[in-house]
Residue frames as qw, qx, qy, qz and C-alpha x, y, z in Angstrom:
[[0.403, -0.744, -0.500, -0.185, 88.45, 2.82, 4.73],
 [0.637, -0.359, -0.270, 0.627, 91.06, 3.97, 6.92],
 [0.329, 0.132, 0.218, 0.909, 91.84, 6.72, 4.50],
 [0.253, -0.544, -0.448, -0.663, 87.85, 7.98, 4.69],
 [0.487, -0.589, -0.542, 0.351, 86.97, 7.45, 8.35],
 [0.351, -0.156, -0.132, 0.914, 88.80, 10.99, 9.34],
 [0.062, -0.053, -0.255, -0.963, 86.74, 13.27, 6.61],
 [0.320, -0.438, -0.603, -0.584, 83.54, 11.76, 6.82],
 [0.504, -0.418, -0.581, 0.484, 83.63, 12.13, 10.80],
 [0.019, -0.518, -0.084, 0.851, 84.37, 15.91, 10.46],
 [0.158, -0.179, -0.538, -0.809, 82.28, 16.28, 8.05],
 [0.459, -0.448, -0.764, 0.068, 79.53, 14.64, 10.56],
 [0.428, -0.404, -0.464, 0.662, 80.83, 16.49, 13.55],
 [0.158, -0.287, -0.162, 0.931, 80.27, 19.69, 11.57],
 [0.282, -0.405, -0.518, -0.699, 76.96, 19.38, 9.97],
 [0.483, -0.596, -0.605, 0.214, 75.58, 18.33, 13.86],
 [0.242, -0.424, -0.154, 0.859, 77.32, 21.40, 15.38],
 [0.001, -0.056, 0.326, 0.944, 75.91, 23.90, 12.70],
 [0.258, -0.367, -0.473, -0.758, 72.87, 22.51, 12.83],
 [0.459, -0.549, -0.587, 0.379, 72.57, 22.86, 17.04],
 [0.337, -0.227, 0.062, 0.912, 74.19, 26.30, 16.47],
 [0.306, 0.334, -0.251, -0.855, 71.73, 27.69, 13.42],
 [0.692, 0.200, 0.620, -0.312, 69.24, 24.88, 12.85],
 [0.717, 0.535, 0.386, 0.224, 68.64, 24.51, 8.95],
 [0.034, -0.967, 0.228, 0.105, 70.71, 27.98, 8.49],
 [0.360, -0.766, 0.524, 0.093, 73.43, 26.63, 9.86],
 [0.792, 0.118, 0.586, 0.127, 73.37, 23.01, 7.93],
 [0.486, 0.829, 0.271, 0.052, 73.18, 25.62, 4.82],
 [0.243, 0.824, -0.501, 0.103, 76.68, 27.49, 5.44],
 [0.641, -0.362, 0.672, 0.079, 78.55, 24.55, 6.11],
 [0.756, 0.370, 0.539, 0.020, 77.81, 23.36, 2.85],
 [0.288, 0.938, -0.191, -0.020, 79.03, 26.69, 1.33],
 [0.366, -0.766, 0.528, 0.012, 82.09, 26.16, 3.35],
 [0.747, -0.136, 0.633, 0.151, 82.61, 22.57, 2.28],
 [0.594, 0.740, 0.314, -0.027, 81.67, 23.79, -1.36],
 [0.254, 0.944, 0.036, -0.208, 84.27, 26.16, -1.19],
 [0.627, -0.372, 0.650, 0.215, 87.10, 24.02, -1.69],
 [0.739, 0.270, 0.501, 0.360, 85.97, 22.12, -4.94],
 [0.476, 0.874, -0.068, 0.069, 87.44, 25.07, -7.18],
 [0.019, 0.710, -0.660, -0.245, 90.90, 24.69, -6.06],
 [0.794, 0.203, 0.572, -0.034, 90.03, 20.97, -6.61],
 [0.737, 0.564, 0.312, 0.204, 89.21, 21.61, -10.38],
 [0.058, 0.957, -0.256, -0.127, 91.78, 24.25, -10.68],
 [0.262, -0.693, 0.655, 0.149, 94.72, 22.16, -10.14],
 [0.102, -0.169, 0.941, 0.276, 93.86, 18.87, -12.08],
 [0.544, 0.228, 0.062, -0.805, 90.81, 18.45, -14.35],
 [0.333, 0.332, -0.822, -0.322, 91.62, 15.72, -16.28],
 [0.163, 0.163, 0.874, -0.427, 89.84, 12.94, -13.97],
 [0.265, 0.430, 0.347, -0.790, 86.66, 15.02, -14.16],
 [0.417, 0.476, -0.351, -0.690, 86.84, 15.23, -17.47],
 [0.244, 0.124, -0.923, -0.270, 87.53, 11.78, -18.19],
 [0.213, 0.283, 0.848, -0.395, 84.65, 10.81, -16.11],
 [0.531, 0.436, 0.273, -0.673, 82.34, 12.69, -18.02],
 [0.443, 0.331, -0.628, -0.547, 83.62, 11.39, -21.19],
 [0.116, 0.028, -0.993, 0.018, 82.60, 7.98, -19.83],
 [0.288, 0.380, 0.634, -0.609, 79.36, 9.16, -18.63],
 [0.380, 0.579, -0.229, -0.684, 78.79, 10.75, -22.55],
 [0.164, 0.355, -0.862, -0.323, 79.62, 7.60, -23.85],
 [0.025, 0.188, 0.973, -0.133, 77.36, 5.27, -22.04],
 [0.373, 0.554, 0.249, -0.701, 74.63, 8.19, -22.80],
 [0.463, 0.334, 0.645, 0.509, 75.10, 7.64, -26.23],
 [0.223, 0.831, 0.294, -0.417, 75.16, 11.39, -26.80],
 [0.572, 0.820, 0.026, 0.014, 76.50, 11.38, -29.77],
 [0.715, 0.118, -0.086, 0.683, 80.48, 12.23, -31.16],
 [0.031, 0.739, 0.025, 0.673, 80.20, 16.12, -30.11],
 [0.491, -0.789, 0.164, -0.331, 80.05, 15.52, -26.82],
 [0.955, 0.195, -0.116, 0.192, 82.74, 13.36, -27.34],
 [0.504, 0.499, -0.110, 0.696, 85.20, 15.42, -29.04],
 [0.201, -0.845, -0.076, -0.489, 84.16, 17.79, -26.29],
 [0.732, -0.588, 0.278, -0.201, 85.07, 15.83, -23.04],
 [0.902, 0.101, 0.002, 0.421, 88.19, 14.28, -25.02],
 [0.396, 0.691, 0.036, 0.603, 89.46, 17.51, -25.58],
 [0.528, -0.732, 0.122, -0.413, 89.13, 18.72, -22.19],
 [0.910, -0.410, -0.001, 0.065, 90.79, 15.48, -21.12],
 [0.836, 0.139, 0.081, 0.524, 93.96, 16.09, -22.94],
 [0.013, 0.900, 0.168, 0.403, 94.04, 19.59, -22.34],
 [0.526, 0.308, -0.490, 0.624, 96.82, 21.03, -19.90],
 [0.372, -0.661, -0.615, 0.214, 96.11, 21.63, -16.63],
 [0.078, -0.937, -0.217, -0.261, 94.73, 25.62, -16.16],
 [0.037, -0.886, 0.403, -0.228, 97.48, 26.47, -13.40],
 [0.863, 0.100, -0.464, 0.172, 100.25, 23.62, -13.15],
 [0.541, 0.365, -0.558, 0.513, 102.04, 25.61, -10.74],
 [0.758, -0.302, -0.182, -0.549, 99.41, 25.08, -8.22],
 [0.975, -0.143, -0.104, 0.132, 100.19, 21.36, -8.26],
 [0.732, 0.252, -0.481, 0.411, 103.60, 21.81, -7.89],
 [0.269, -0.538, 0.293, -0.743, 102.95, 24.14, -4.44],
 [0.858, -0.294, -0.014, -0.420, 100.49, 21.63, -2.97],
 [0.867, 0.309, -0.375, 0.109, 102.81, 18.89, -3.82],
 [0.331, 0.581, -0.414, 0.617, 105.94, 20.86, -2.01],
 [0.332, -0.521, 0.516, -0.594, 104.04, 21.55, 1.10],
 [0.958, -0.148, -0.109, -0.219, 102.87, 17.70, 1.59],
 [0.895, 0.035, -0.352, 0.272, 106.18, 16.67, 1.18],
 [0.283, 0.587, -0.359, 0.668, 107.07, 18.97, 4.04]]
C-alpha cells in the first residue's frame, strides 16, 4: 500500500486542480496527460499484457485462434529492448 499511496494522491491532487482550473475540460486533459504515458509502458515490455489477455481468451473460451494469437505475442521479443535497458540505467542512478 505504501508503494500506491504516492500515485494515487497525485493522481487525486491533479484531477481536483484541473477540474477547479477548467471544470469538466480540465478533468478531460489530465486524462490525456495521464494517457500519455501508457505507450512507453507497452513499448518497453509487452509480455505481461499479453499474457493477461491470453488468460482473459482462455476463460472466454474464444476458441484456439485467439490463443495462438496472445501466445505468440507473449513470446515475442520485446519491440525496443534498448528502452529497458535506459530506464533501468537511470533508476539505478
Amino acid at each position: 500500500m505504501q508503494s500506491t499511496i504516492v500515485p494515487i494522491l497525485a493522481l487525486a491532487v491533479t484531477v481536483c486542480i484541473s477540474f477547479k482550473l477548467a471544470s469538466q475540460y480540465g478533468v478531460a486533459m489530465a486524462a490525456l496527460g495521464m494517457l500519455s504515458t501508457l505507450a512507453i509502458g507497452l513499448i518497453i515490455d509487452y509480455g505481461p499484457i499479453s499474457d493477461n489477455a491470453g488468460g482473459i481468451a482462455e476463460m472466454c473460451e474464444l476458441g484456439v485462434l485467439a490463443l495462438c494469437f496472445t501466445s505468440h505475442l507473449m513470446f515475442s521479443p520485446p519491440p525496443s529492448p534498448h528502452i529497458s535497458r535506459r530506464r533501468a540505467r537511470a533508476r539505478a542512478n
